[in-house]
N, C-alpha and C positions, 0 to 999 in steps of 0.2 A: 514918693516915699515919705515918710512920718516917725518919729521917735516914740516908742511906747514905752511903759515902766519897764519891760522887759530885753525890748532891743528894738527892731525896727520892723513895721511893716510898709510893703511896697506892690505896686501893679507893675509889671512888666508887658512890655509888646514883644509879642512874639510872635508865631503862629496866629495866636487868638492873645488874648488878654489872660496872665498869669498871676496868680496871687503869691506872694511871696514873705515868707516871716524868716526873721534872723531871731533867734535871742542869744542873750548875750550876758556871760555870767562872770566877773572879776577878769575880764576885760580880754577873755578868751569867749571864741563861739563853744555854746552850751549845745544847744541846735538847730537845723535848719527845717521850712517844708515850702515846697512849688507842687500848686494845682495841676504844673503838667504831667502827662502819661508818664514821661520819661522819670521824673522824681518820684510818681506814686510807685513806682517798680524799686523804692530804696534806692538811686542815683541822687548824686551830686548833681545838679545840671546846671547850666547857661544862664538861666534865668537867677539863680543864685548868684552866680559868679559876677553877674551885671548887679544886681544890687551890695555885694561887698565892695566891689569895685567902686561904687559912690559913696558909699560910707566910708573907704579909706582916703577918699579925695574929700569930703566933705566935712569928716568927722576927725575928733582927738580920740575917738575911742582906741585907733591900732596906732596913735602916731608912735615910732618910734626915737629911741633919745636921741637929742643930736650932740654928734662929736664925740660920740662911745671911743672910736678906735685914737682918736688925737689924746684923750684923760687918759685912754689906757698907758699908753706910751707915754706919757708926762709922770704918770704914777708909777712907771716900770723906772723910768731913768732915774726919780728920788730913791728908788729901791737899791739901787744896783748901788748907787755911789753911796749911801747909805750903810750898807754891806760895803763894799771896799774900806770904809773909813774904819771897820770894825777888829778887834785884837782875835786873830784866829783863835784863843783856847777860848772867848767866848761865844763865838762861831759853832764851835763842835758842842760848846755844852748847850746851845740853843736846839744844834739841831736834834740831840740826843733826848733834849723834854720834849721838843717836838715829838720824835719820833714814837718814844713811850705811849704819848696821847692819841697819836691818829695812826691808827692799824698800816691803811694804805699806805703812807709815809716810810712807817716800819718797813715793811716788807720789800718798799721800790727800794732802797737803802742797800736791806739783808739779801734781795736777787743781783744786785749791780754790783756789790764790793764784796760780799764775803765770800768764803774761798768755798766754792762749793756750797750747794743747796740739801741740807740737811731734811729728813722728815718731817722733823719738829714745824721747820721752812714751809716746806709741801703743804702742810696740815691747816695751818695759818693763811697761806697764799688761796686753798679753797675754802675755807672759813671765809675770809674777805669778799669770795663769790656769792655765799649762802648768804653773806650781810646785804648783798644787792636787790637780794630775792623779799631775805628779810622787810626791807624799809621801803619797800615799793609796792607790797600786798598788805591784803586785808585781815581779818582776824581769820576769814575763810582762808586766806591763801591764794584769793583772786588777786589778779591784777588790773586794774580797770582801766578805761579807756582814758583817763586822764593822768594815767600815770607808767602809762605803756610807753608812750615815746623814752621820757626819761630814765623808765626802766633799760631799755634796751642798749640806749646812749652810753646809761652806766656801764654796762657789761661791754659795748666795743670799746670804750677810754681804758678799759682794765687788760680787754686784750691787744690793743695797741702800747699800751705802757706794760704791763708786767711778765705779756709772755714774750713782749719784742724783746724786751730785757735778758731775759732766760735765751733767747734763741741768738741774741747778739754775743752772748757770753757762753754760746755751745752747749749748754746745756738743753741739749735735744728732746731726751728720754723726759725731763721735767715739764719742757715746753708743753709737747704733744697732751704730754697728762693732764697740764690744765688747760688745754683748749678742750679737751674732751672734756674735763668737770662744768665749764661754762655750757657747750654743746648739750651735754645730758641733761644739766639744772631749765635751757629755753627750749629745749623737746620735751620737757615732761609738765612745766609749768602751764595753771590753766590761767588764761588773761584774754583779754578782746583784744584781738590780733586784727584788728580794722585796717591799722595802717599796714602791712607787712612787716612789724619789725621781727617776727620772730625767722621770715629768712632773710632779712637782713643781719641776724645775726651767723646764723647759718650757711651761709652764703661765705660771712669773713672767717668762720671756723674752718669752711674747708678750704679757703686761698692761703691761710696759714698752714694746713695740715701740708698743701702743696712746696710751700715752702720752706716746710720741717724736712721734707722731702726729699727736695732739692741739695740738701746741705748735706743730711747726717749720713753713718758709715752703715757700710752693707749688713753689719747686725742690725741696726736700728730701725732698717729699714721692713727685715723680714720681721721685726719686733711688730713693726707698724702693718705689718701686711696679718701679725696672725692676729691683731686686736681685732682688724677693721672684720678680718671670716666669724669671728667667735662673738660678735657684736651687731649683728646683721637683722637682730630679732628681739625685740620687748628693750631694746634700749630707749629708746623717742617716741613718743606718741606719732600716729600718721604719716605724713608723707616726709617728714625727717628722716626715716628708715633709708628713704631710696636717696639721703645723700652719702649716707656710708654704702649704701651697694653701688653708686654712682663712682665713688671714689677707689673702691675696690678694684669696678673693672674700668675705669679708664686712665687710672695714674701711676698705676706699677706695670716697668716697662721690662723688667728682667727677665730673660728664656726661661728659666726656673719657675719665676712666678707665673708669666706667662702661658708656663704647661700646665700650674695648677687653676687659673680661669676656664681652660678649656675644661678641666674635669669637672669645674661648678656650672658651666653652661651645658655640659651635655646633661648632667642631671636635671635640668632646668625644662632642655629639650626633650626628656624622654618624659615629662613630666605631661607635655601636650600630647604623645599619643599620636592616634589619628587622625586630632582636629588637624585645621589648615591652620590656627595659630602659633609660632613655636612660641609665644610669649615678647616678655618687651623690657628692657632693665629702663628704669627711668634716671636720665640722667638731668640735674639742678643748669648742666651749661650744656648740652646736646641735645634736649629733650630725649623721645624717646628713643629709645636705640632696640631694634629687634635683636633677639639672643642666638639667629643662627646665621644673621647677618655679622654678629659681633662675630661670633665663631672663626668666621671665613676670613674676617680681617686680622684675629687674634695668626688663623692658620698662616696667613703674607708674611707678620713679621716673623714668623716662625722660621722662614723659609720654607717652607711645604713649598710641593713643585706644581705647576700647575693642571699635570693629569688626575693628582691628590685632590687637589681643589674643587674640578670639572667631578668627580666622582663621586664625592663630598653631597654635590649640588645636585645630580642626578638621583642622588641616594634620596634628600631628603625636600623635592618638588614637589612632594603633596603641601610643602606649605607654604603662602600665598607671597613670602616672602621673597623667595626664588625664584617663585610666576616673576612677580615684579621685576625682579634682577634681569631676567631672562627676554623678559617685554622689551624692557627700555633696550637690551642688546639688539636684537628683533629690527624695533624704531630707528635706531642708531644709524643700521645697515639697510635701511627700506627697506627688508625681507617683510611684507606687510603679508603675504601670504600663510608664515609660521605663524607671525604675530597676531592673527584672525584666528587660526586655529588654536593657539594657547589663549586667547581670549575666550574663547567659545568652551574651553575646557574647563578655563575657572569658573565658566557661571554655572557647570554642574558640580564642580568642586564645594563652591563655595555658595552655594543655595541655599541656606542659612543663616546668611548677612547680607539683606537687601541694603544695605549701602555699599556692600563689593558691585553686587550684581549691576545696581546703578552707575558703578562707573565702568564696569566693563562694557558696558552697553556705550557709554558716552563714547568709550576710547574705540570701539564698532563700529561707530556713527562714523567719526568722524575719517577711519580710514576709507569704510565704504566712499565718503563723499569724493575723499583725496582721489580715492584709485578709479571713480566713474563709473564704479558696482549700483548702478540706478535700483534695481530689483532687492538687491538687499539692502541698501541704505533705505527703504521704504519701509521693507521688511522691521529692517530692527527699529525705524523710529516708531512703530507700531509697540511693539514689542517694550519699548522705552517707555512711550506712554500709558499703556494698557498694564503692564507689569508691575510698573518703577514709578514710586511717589513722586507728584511734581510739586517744583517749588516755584515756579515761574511759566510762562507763557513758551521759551526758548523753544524745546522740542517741537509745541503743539506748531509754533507757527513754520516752523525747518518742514512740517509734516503738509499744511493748507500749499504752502509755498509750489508743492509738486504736483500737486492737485485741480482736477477740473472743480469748478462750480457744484457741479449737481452732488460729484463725490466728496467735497468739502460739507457738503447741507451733512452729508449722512455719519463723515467721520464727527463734526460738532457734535450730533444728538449725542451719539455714544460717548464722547470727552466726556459731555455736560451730565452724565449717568455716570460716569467710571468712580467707584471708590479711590482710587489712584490720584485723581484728578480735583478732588476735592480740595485743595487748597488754592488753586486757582478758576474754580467752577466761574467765582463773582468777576476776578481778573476776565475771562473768557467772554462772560455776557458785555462786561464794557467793551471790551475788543469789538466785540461782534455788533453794536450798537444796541442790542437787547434790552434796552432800558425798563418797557415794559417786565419783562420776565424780572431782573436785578433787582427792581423795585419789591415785586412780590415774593422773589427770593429771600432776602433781606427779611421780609417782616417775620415770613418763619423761620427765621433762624433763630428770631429773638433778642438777638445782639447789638444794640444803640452805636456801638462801636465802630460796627463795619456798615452801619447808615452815613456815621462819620468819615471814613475812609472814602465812601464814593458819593456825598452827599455832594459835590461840588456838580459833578456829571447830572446827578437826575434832580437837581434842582433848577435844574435849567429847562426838562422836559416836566415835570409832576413838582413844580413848586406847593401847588396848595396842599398834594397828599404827603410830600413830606412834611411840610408844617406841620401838616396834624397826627403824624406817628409822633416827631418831639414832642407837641402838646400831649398826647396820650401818655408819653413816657411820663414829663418830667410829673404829671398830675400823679400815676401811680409810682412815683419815686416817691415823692412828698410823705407818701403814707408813711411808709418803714423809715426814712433815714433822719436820726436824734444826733446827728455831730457837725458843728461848725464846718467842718472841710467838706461836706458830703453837701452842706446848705451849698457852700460856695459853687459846687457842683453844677446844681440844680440853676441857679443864677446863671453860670455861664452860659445855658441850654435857653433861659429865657432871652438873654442876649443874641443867643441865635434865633429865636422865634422870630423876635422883634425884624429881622433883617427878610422875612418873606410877605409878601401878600395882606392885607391886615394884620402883619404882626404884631403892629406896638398896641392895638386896639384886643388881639389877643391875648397877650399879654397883662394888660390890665384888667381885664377879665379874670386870669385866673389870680396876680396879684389881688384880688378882691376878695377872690372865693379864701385864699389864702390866710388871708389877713383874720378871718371869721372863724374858717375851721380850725387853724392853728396858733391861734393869738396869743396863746402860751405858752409858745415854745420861742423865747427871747429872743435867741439867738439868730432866730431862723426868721425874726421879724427886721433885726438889725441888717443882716445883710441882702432883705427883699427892699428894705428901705433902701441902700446905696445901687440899688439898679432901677427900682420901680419907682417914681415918685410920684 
């Protein structure tokens, strides 16, 4: 590692040798970048985190102060006896310039002691919000990434201080309203949301809305139940929408209210028709929760009986929801013979979602295997493979495993052709030893990537002809790539040349050609120099 004008750069071991830059701007990281795959995908990686990790061990750039929390408390205790020592009437008239001056002051004062929260109150108290929004954006109205954390910080200190305030002092109906002026002001605000703050704001507006809740009287609550129905649409940008429909259907527990979720879910459900989805409320702390699965749990606490229920479920099994409810029932009880048959049902149902069909076939497989169905468990892994996209070897090999020799040659060819199967075609030839064929595969693909991925295997059988694919590559990379990262690239390729057969002699070779056809391209000469010499 090395200090530069701008912050640090560093070589990391890893995998392979990784280039690593920090920089570093008034004494915060400005940015980061790692040569590996994992970081060129926008990822923070390892390799980073290894080199901050030495700079805060080596360096005063992050030290922090020592003995913060011992001055605080030496500086609290002057304070305190300080103030003791003082005449209350100038106490009060201190605090009242104070208060004049700094708005927030005002307001924590005017929510904790005065007798009731006036308009005027209200008005000021969200005025105080729009000041947060105010001093933390730009002339645009962006908020930027260096001003997001503290933005957000602002706005939970505010609802931690002035609506605890409001909600410790019962004033409910106030409360609620200004967690929703906070809530509406970070759903509509545009800012680089990198770090999450904006549901971490989100997140504490609805554990308070929960706990506005909790407290206030059964008007306030149907108050709270008709905001959250009439609010449900163009209040928050994205997916802030689905924590007021989150909150709607999972936190009001009243028979009353209770009747009227089912009328917002049947409309919901009549809205799917005769797809097999009935739909899906997204819930911030459930995930997703299906809408006719809600139904059925809304119908338990209802008391519905359970012929109600079973009728309910019969009525509305075209959707995959209830398959599912039904399966697991099925599983539960061994009945493996229903549960083959509702399996086999869904994949005519639902032949329009090959990721259903894929795991109905999974959930096929594996009863077949359990119950010693030899003929069909054959059947369907065919059926799996040939059908159903693969992502691994799994199936192919559950499929060889049952298989004579001669009927394995013939089921290969056909894998090694199946569109299906095309994600693991290259997996398949390593399997198989196929190196020759992999090698020639490879090169028409195109992809220097997937040379990478199984270069270790056919470098062992075709050392020289892989050598000379990376030589061919990195020579027509050279051509097109004009930027320091893409040079460093290209370097780390020669670094692998170096490591085969004549490599370092190859190597030099093309470092020569290099040096001649692009000797004017600086940068690209600087970092051929730190590999080539």
């Amino acid at each position: 590692m090395e200090q530069t004008e701008t912050g640090y750069e560093a070589t990391v071991e890893g995998t392979e040798e990784y280039d690593v830059e920090i920089e570093i701007r008034d004494g915060r990281i400005y940015d980061m970048y790692c040569s590996c795959p994992y970081a060129e995908d926008g990822n923070y990686c390892k390799h980073m985190a290894a080199v901050l990790y030495v700079i805060t061990e080596e360096s005063d750039d992050f030290a922090p102060a020592e003995n913060v929390p011992e001055k605080q408390e030496q500086d609290r205790a002057e304070l305190e006896k300080t103030i003791e020592d003082m005449p209350e009437a100038e106490i009060r008239g201190l605090v009242l310039e104070l208060a004049l001056e700094d708005e927030s002051l005002r307001n924590r004062i005017l929510a904790k002691y005065a007798e009731g929260i006036s308009e005027l109150q209200m008005i000021r108290l969200k005025k105080e919000v729009d000041g947060i929004v105010y001093r933390y954006s730009d002339r645009s109205g962006f908020v930027d990434y260096y001003h997001a954390m503290d933005f957000t910080n602002a706005l939970n200190e505010f609802l931690d201080d002035k609506v605890q305030i409001l909600i410790e002092q019962c004033y409910h109906k106030q409360a609620f309203e200004l967690t929703n002026h906070v809530f509406y002001c970070v759903g509509n605000q545009d800012m680089d949301d990198s770090d999450g703050g904006i549901s971490w704001i989100a997140d504490h507006c609805y554990e308070i809305w929960q706990q506005i809740l909790s407290v206030c009287s059964e008007k306030e609550k149907r108050q709270m139940f008709q905001w959250f129905q009439s609010h449900r649409e163009n209040y928050a940008i994205d997916y802030l929408e689905d924590y007021i429909d989150d909150f709607l259907m999972n936190e009001f527990h009243d028979p009353d209210l209770l009747k009227q979720k089912l009328e917002m879910l049947d409309e919901q459900i009549e809205k799917a028709g005769s797809d097999t989805d009935s739909g899906r409320w997204y819930s911030a702390y459930y995930g997703y929760e299906n809408n006719v699965l809600k139904r059925i749990q809304i119908m338990e606490k209802l008391g519905y009986s359970e012929q109600e229920i079973v009728e309910y479920r019969q009525k509305f099994r075209h959707f995959l929801a209830i398959r599912k409810l039904e399966l697991q029932e099925y599983m539960d009880k061994n009945d493996y013979k229903k549960a083959v048959e509702l399996l086999q049902e869904s994949k005519k149902l639902d032949k329009s979602y090959p990721g259903l069909i894929e795991e109905y076939s999974s959930r096929l497989i594996e009863i077949y295997r359990k119950t010693g169905q030899d003929d069909a468990y054959k059947q369907e892994l065919e059926y799996q493979i040939f059908q159903c996209f693969q992502s691994d070897l799994r199936y192919v090999l559950l499929l060889k495993n049952i298989c004579n020799s001669e009927e394995w040659l013939s089921y290969r060819e056909k894998i090694l052709k199946a569109k299906t199967a095309g994600q693991i075609h290259f997996d398949l030839l390593l399997q198989e030893g196929l190196y020759q064929q992999l090698l020639d595969d490879i090169q028409k693909s195109g992809y220097i990537s997937t040379l990478d991925k199984y270069e270790k295997a056919l470098k062992k059988h075709f050392p020289v002809e892989v050598r000379d694919i990376y030589i061919s590559f990195v020579n027509k990379e050279a051509v097109n790539v004009s930027d320091r990262k893409h040079y460093r690239e290209l370097m780390r390729y020669l670094k692998k040349i170096s490591a085969y057969p004549d490599g370092k002699k190859k190597v030099q070779e093309i470092a020569a050609d290099w040096r001649v056809r692009y000797k004017r391209r600086s940068a690209m000469m600087d970092e051929l120099e730190n590999v080539v010499k």
